[in-house]
VMD Tcl script that draws the C-alpha trace (Angstrom):
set ca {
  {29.98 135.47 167.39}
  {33.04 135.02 165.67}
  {35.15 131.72 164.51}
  {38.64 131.17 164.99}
  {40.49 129.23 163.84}
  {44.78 128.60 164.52}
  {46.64 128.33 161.16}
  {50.38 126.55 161.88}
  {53.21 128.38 160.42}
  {57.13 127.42 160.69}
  {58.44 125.88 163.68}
  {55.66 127.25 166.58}
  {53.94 130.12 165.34}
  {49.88 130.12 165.04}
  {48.68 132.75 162.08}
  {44.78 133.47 163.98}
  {42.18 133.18 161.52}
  {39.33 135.08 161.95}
  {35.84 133.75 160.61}
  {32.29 135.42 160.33}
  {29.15 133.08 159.22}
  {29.11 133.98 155.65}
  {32.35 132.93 154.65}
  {34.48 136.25 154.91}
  {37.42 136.23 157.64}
  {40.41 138.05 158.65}
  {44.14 136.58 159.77}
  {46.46 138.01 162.42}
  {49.78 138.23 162.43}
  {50.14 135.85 159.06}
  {54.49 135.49 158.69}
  {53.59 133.44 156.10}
  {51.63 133.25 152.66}
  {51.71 129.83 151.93}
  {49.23 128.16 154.72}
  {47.04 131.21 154.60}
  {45.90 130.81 150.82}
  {45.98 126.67 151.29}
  {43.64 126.94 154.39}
  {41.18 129.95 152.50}
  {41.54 127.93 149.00}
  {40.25 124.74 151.03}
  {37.55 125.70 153.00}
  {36.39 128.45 150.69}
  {37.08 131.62 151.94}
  {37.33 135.26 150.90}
  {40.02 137.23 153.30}
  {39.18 140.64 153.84}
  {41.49 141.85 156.23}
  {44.95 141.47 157.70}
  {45.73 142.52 161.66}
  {49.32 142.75 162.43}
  {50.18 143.24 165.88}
  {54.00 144.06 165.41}
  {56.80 144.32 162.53}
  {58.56 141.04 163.37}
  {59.18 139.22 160.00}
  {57.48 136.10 161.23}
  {54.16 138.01 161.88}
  {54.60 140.20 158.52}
  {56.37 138.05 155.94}
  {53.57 136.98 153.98}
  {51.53 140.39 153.96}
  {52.66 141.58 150.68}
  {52.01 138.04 149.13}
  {48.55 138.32 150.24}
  {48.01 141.75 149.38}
  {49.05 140.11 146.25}
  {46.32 137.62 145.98}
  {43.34 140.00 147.21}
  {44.43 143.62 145.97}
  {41.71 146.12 147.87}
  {42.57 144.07 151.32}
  {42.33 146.26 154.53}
  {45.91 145.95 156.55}
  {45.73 147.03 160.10}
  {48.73 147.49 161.97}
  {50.76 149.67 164.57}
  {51.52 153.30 163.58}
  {54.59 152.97 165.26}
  {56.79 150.53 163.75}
  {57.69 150.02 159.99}
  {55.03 147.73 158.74}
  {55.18 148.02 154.64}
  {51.65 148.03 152.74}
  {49.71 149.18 156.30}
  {46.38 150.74 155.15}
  {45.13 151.39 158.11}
  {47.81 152.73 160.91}
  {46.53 152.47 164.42}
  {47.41 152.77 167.90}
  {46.26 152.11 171.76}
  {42.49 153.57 171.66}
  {41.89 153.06 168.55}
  {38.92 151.36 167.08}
  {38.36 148.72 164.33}
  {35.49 147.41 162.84}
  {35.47 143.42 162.17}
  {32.56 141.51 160.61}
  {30.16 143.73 163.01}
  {32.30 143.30 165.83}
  {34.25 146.03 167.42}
  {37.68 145.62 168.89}
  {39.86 147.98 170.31}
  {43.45 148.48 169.70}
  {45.47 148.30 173.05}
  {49.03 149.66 173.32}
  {51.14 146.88 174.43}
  {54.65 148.01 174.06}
  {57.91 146.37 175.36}
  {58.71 143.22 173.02}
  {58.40 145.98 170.64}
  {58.03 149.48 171.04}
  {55.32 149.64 169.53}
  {53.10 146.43 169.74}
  {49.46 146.36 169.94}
  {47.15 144.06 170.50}
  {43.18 143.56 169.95}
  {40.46 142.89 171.85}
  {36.68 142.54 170.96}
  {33.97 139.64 171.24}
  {35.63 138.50 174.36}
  {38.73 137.69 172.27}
  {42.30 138.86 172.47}
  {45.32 138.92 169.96}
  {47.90 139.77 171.83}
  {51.50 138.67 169.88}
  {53.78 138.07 171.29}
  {53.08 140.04 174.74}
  {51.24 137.47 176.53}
  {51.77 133.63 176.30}
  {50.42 131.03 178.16}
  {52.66 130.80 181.34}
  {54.82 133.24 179.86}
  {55.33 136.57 178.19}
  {57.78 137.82 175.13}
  {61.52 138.43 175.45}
  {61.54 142.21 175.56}
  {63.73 143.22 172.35}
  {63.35 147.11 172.13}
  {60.89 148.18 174.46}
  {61.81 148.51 178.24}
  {61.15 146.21 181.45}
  {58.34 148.83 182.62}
  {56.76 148.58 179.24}
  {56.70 145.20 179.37}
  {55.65 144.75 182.72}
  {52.72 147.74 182.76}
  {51.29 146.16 179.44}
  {50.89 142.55 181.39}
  {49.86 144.53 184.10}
  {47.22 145.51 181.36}
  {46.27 142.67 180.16}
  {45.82 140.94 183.22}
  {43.10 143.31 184.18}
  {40.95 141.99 181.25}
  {37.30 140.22 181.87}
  {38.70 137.40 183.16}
  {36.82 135.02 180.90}
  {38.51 136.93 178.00}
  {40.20 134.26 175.64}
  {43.76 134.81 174.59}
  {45.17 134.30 171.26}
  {48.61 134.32 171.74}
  {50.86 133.83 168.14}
  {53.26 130.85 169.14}
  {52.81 127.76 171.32}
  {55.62 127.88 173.37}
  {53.48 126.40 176.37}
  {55.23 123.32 177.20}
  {58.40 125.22 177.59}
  {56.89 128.30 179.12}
  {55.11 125.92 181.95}
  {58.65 124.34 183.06}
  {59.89 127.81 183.66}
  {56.95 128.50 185.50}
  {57.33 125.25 187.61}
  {60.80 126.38 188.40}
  {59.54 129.61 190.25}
  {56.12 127.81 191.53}
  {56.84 124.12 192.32}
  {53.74 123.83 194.22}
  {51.54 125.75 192.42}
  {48.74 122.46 192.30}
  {47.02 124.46 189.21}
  {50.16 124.97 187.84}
  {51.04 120.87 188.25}
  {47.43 120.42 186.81}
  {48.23 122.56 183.86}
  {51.20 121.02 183.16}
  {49.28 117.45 182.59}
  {46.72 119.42 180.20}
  {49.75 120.60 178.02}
  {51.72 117.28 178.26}
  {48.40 115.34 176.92}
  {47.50 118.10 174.16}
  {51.04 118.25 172.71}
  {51.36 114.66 172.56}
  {48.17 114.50 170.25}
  {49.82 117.71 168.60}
  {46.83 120.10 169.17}
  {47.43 123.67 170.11}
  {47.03 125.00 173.91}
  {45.46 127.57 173.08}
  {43.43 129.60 173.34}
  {43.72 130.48 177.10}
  {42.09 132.95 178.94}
  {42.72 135.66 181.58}
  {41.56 133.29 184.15}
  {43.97 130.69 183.94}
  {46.92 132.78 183.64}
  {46.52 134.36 186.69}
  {46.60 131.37 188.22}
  {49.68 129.94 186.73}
  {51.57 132.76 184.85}
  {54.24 133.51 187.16}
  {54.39 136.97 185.25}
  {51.23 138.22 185.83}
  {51.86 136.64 189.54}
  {54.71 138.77 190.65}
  {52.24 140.01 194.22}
  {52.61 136.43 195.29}
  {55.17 135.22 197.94}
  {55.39 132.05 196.26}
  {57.00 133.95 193.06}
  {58.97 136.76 195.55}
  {60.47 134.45 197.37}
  {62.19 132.42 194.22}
  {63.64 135.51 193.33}
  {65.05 136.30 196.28}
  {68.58 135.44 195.37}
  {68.35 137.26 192.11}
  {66.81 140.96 193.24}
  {66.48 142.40 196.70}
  {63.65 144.34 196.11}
  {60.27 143.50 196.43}
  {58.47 145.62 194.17}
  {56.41 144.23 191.45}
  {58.43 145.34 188.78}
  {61.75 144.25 190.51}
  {60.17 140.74 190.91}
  {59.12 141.11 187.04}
  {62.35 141.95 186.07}
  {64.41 139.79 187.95}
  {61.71 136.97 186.76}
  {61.87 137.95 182.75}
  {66.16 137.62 183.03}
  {66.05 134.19 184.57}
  {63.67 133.07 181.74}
  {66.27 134.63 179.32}
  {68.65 131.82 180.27}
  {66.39 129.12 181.70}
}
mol new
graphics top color blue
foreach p $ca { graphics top sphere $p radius 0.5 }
foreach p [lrange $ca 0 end-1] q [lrange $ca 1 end] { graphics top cylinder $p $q radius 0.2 }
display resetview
């Protein structure tokens, strides 16, 4: 069973450290340097690998420190984008080895076009695909990209816990209240947040479970959701509803 452990970095973005029981770990998606070697010098760690899930500079900018600091380090990251000092290039299918663990690499494209994510030991690092009632802004990839790698994702074991790399939560659960007002788990959800941000602890993880519950984009079959589009799309198809759902966040 492995250890994580969220690692703050600039304004709202969580760098996922990954921890075995004799010391050794792994980060995701580390933007920046600086925590990373503070948080291994302080609790003692050796860092053995780096996961990137896509070439945004605040999931990449401090790989090359930290290739730096541990020369030999494994970097795992998406063959499809332009990811400097990648030693191992992989994409959806894919498997990885972690500290006797294996995860798979799933092709999430859409907030990039080519973002992965992985999953293994009932975890998921998903980027900035999936947030907690919410998903990415999607930059190069398409609306169907986006939408069919949700679509993905919210097919996972439910009990699957998701390590998203920001906590935008707070934010991402007034949206959601906009297009679900009486969504009672939603209302719930939003207390949970509320009390957790005040004592500045992260929301995350969250899990499959939940979001389907109150992640209006993973909820696009419900009437609740169709009918607070109405006025924006007038078609009812999933991906209509998705798309008319991801441009009203765009300017909520």
């Amino acid at each position: 069973m492995l250890d994580i452990k969220s690692i703050p970095a600039f304004h709202d973005n969580y760098i996922w450290l990954i921890q075995n029981s004799d010391q050794r770990c792994a980060v995701v998606d580390p933007g920046d340097a600086k925590p990373v070697l503070e948080y291994l010098k302080q609790h003692d760690l050796s860092l053995e690998a780096i996961l990137i899930t896509h070439h945004h500079n605040d999931h990449i900018g401090g790989v090359s420190e930290l290739v730096r600091q541990y020369p030999g380090i494994s970097v795992v990251g998406p063959a499809n984008e332009p990811v400097p000092t990648l030693t191992h290039a992989v994409e959806a299918g894919d498997q990885i080895e972690l500290f006797d663990e294996i995860f798979l690499v799933l092709g999430l494209e859409g907030h990039t076009s080519g973002h992965i994510g992985y999953i293994g030991d009932g975890k998921l690092f998903c980027g900035d695909v999936l947030f907690s009632a919410g998903c990415g802004r999607v930059f190069e990839g398409t609306m169907e990209q986006m939408y069919s790698s949700l679509t993905k994702l919210s097919s996972l074991p439910e009990e699957t816990e998701v390590y998203c790399a920001h906590e935008y939560t707070a934010s991402n659960v007034a949206f959601a209240l906009a297009v679900e007002p009486d969504n009672t788990q939603l209302q719930q959800y939003r207390d949970d947040v509320n009390r957790l941000r005040a004592q500045n602890r992260p929301t995350l993880p969250t899990t499959i479970r939940r979001e389907k519950w109150i992640n209006p984009f993973l909820r696009t079959d419900q009437t609740s959701v169709m009918r607070s589009v109405a006025n924006r799309t007038q078609k009812t198809d999933p991906l209509s509803i998705f798309t008319a759902l991801r441009e009203w966040k765009n300017e909520f």
